[in-house]
SEMINU-990444 format. One line per 4 residues: number of its first residue (from 1); for each residue x, y, z of N, C-alpha, C. Coordinates in nm, 2 decimals. Layout:
BEGIN
NUM) X:Y:Z:X:Y:Z:X:Y:Z ~ ...
% end
This chain:
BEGIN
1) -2.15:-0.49:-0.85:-2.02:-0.48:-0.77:-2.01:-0.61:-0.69 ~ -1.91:-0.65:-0.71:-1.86:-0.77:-0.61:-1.83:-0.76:-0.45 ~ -1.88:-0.88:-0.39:-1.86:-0.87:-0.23:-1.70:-0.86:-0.17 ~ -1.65:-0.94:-0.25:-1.51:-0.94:-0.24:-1.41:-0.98:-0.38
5) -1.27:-0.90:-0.37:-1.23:-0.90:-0.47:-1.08:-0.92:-0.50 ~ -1.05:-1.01:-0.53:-0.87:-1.06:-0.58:-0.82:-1.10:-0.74 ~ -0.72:-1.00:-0.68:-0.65:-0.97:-0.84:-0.48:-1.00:-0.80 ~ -0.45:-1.07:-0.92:-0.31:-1.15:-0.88:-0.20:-1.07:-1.01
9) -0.12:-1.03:-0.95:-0.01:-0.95:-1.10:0.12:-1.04:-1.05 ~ 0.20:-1.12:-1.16:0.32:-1.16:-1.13:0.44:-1.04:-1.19 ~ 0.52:-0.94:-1.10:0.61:-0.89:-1.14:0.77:-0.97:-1.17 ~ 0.82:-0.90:-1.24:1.01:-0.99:-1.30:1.11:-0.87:-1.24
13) 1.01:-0.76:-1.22:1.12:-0.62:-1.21:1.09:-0.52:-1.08 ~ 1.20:-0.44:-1.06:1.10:-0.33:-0.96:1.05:-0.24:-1.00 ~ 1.09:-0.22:-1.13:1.02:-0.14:-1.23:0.87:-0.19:-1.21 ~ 0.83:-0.31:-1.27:0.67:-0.39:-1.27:0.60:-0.32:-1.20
17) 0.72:-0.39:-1.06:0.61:-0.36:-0.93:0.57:-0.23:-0.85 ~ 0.70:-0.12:-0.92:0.63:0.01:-0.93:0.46:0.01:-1.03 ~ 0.52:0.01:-1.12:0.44:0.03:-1.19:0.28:0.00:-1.18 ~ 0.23:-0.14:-1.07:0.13:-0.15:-1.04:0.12:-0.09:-0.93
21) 0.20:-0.04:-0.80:0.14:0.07:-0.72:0.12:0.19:-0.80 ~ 0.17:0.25:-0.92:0.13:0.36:-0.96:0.00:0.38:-1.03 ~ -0.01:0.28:-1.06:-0.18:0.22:-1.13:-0.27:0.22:-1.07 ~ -0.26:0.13:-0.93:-0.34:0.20:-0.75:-0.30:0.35:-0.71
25) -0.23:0.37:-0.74:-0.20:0.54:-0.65:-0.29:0.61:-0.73 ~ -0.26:0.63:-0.84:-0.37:0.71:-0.96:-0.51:0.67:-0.92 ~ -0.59:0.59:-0.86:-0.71:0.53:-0.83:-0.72:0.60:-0.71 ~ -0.66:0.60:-0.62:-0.69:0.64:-0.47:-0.73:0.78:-0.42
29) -0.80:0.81:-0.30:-0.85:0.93:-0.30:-0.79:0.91:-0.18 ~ -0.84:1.05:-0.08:-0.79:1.10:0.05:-0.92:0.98:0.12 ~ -0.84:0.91:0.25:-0.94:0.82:0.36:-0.86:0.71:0.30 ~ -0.85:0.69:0.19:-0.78:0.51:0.14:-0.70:0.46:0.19
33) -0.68:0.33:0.22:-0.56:0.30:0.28:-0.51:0.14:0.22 ~ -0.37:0.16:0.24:-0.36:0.07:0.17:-0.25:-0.03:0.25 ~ -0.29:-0.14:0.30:-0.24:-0.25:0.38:-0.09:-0.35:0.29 ~ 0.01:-0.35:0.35:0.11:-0.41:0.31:0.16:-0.48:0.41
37) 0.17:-0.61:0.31:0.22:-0.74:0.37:0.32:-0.78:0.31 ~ 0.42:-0.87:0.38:0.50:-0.98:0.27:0.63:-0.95:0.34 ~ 0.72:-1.00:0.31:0.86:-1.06:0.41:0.96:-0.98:0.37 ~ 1.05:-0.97:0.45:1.14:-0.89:0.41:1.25:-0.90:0.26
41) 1.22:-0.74:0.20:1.29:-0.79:0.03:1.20:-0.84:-0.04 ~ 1.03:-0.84:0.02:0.96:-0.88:-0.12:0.91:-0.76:-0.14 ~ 0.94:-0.62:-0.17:0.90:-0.50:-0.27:0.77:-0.40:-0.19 ~ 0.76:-0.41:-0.06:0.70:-0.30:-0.01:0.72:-0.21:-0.06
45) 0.83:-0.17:-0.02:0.87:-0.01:-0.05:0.87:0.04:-0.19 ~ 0.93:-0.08:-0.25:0.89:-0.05:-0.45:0.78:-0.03:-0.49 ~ 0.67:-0.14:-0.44:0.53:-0.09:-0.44:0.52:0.07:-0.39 ~ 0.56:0.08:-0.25:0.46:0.23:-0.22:0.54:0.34:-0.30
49) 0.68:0.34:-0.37:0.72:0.39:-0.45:0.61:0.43:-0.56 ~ 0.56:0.31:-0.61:0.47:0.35:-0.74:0.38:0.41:-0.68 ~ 0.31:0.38:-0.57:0.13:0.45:-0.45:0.22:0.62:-0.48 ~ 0.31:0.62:-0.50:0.37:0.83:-0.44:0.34:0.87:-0.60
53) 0.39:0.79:-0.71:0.39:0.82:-0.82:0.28:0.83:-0.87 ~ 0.16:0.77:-0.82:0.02:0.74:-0.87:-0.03:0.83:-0.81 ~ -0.04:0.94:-0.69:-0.03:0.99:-0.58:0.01:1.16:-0.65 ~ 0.08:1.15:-0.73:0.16:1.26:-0.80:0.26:1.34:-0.70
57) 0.35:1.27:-0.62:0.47:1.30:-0.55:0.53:1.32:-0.64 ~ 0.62:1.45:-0.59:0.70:1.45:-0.74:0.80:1.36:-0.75 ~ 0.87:1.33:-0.88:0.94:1.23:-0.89:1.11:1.22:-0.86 ~ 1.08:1.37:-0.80:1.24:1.45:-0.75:1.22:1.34:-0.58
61) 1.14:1.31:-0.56:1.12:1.24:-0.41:1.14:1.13:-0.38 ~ 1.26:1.09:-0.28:1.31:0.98:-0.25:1.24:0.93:-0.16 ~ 1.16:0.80:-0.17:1.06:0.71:-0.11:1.14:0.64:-0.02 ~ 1.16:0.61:0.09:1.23:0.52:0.14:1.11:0.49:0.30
65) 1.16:0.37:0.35:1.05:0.29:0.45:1.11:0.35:0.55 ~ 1.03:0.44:0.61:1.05:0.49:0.76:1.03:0.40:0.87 ~ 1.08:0.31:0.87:1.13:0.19:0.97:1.19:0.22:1.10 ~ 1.27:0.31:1.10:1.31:0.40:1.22:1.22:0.54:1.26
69) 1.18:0.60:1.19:1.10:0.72:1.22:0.97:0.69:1.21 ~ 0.93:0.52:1.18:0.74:0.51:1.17:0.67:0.55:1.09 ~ 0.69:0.68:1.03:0.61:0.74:0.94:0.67:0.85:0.88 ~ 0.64:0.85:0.76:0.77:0.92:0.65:0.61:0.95:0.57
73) 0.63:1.12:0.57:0.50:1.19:0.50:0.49:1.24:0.34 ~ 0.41:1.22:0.25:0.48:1.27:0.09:0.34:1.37:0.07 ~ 0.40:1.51:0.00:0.32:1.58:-0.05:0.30:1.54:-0.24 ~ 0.17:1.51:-0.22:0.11:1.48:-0.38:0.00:1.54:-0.41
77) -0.08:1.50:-0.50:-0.25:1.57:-0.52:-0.32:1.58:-0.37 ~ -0.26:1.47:-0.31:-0.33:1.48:-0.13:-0.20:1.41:-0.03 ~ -0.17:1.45:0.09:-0.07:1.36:0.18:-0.07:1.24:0.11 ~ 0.06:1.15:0.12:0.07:0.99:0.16:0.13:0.94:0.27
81) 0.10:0.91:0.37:0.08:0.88:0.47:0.18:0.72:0.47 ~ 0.29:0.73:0.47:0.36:0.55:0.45:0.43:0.53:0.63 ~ 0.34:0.39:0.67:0.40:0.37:0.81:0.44:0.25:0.82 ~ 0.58:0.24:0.87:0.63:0.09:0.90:0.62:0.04:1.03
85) 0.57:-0.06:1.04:0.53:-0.10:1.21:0.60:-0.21:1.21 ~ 0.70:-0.24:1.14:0.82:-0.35:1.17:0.90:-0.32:1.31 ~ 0.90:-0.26:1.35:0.99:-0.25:1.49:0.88:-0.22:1.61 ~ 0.80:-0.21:1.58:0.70:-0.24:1.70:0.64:-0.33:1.72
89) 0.67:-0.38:1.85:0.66:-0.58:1.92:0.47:-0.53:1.98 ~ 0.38:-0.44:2.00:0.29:-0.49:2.04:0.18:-0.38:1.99 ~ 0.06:-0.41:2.01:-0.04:-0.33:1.88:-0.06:-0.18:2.00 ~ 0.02:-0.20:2.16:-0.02:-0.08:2.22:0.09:0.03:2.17
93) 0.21:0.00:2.11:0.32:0.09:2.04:0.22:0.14:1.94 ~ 0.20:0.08:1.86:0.15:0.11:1.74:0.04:0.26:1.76 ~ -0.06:0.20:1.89:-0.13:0.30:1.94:-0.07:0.41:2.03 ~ 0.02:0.42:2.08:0.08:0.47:2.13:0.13:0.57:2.10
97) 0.22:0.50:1.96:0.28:0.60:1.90:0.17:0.71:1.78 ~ 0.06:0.65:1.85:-0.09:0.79:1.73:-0.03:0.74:1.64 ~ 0.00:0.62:1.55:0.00:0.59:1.41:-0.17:0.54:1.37 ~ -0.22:0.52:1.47:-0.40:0.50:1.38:-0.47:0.56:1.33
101) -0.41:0.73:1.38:-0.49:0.87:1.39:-0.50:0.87:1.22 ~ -0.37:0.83:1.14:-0.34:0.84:1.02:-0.45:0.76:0.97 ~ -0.52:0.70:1.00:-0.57:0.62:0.90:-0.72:0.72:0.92 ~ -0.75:0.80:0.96:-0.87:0.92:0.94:-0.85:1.04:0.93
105) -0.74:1.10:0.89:-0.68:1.23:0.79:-0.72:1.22:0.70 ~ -0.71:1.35:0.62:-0.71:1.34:0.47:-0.63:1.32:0.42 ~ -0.57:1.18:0.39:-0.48:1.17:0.31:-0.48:0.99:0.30 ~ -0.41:0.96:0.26:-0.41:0.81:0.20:-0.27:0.76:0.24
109) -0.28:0.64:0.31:-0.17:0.56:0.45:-0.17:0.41:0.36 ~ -0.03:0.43:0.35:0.03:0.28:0.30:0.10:0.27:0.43 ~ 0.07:0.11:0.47:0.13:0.08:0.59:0.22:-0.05:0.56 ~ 0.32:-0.08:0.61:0.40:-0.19:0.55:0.37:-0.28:0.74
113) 0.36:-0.39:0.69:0.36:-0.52:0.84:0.24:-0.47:0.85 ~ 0.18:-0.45:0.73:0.00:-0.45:0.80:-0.09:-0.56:0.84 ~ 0.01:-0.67:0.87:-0.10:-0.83:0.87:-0.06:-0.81:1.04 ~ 0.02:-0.75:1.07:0.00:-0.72:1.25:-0.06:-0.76:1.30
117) -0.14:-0.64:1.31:-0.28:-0.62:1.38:-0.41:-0.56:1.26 ~ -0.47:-0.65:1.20:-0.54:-0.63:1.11:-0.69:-0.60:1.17 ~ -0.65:-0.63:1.27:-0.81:-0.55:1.34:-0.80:-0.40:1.37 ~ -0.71:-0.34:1.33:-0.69:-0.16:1.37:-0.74:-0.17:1.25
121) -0.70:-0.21:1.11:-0.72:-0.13:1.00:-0.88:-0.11:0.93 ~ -0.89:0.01:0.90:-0.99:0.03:0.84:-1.12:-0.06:0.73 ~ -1.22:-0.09:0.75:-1.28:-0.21:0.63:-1.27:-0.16:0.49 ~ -1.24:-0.04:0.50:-1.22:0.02:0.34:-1.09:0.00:0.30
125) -1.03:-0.13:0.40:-0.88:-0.08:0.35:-0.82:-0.20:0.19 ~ -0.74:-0.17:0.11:-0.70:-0.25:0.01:-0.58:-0.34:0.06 ~ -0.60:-0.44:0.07:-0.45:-0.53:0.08:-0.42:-0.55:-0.03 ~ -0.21:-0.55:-0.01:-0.18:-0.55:-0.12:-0.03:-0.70:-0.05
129) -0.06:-0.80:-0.13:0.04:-0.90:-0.05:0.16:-0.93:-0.15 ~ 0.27:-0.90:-0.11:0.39:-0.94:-0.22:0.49:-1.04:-0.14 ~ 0.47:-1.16:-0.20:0.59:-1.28:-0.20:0.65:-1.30:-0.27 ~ 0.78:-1.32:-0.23:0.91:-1.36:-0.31:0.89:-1.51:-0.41
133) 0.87:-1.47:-0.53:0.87:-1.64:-0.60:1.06:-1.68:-0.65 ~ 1.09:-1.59:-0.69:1.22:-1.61:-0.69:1.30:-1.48:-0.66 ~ 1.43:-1.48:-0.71:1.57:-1.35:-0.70:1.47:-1.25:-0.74 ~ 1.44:-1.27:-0.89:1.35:-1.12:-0.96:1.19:-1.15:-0.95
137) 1.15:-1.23:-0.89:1.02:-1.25:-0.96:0.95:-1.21:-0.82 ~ 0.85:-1.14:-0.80:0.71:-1.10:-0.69:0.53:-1.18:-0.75 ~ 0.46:-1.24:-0.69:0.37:-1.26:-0.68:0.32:-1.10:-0.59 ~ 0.19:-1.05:-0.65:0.11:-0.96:-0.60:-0.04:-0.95:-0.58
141) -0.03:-0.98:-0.50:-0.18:-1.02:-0.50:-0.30:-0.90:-0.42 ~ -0.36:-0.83:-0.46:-0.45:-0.72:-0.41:-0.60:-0.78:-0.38 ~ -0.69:-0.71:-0.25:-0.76:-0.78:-0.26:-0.85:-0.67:-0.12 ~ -0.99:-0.67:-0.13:-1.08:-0.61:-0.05:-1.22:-0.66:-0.08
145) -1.29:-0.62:0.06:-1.41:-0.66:0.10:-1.54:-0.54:0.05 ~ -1.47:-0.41:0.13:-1.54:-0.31:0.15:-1.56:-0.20:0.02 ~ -1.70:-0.16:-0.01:-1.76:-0.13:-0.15:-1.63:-0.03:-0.23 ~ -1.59:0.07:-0.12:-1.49:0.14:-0.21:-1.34:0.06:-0.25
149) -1.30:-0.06:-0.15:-1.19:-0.10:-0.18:-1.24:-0.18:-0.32 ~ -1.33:-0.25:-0.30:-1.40:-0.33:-0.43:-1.38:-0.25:-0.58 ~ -1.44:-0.11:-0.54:-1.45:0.00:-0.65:-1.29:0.03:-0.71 ~ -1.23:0.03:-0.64:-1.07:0.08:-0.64:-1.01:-0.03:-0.74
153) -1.05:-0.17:-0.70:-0.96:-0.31:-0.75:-1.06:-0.33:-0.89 ~ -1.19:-0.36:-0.86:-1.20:-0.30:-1.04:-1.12:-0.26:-1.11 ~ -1.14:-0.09:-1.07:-1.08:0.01:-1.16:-0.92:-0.07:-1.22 ~ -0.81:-0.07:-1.08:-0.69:-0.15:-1.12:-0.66:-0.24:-1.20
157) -0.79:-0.30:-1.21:-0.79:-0.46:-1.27:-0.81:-0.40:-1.42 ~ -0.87:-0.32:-1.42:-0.89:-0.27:-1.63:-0.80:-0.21:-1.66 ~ -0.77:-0.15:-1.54:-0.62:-0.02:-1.59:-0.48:-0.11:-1.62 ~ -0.49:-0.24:-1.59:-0.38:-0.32:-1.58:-0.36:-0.44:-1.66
161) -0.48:-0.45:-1.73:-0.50:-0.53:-1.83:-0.40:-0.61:-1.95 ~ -0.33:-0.44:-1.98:-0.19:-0.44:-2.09:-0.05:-0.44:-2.01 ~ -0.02:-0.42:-1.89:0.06:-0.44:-1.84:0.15:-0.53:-1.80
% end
């Protein structure tokens, strides 16, 4: 097993870039977490779209970035846990508002503006970084340190091979 590990997917669609959160969601257990980065309109939300699908939310379930409400909860094989910390200016909101508590539940926390404060997040956590290359096109780039996040990006990396 590798010390550290990056895997680059270039999406054209939001279909795509579902499609690789749903490739990660299917991989993930309860404790995982999954760190999101990238600017606004580069496919957070489409990504954690696919994490609910992979997750087995059902697909009657409208995913949308709790940006106002912080944390927007989905029942699947285990909670999904999705928190946006875009409107919070300082890492004591964040704590404040008990959004950390989520990241040691049973359940699995996609966080969007996770490059914040990257020292709250857990070492098992997977970053997942999406930049705009053009109108349709996402670079995605996934990547961890820690043995289970390592274990996890493997797995993604075979599961995604034909993709």
């Amino acid at each position: 097993m590798k010390d550290v590990l990056h895997i680059t997917y270039h999406s054209n669609s939001d279909h795509k870039t579902i499609n690789v959160g749903r490739k990660l969601g299917e991989l993930l257990r309860e404790g995982d977490v999954i760190a999101l980065i990238g600017r606004l309109g580069s496919g957070k939300t489409w990504f954690t779209k696919g994490l609910a699908l992979g997750i087995e939310v059902s697909r009657n379930t409208i995913v949308t970035s709790p940006s106002f409400s912080l944390l927007n909860t989905y029942e699947g094989r285990c909670p999904l846990f999705h928190i946006d910390a875009y409107r919070l200016e300082r890492l004591s909101d964040f704590l404040s508002a008990g959004l950390d508590e989520y990241f040691y539940k049973d359940g699995i926390v996609a966080m969007e503006w996770a490059d914040r404060w990257p020292e709250i997040l857990p070492d098992r956590t997977v970053r997942v970084e999406l930049a705009i290359v053009d109108h349709s096109s996402r670079k995605i780039a996934l990547s961890g340190h820690h043995r289970r996040a390592v274990e996890v990006l493997e797995s993604v990396e075979e599961n995604l091979k034909n993709v």
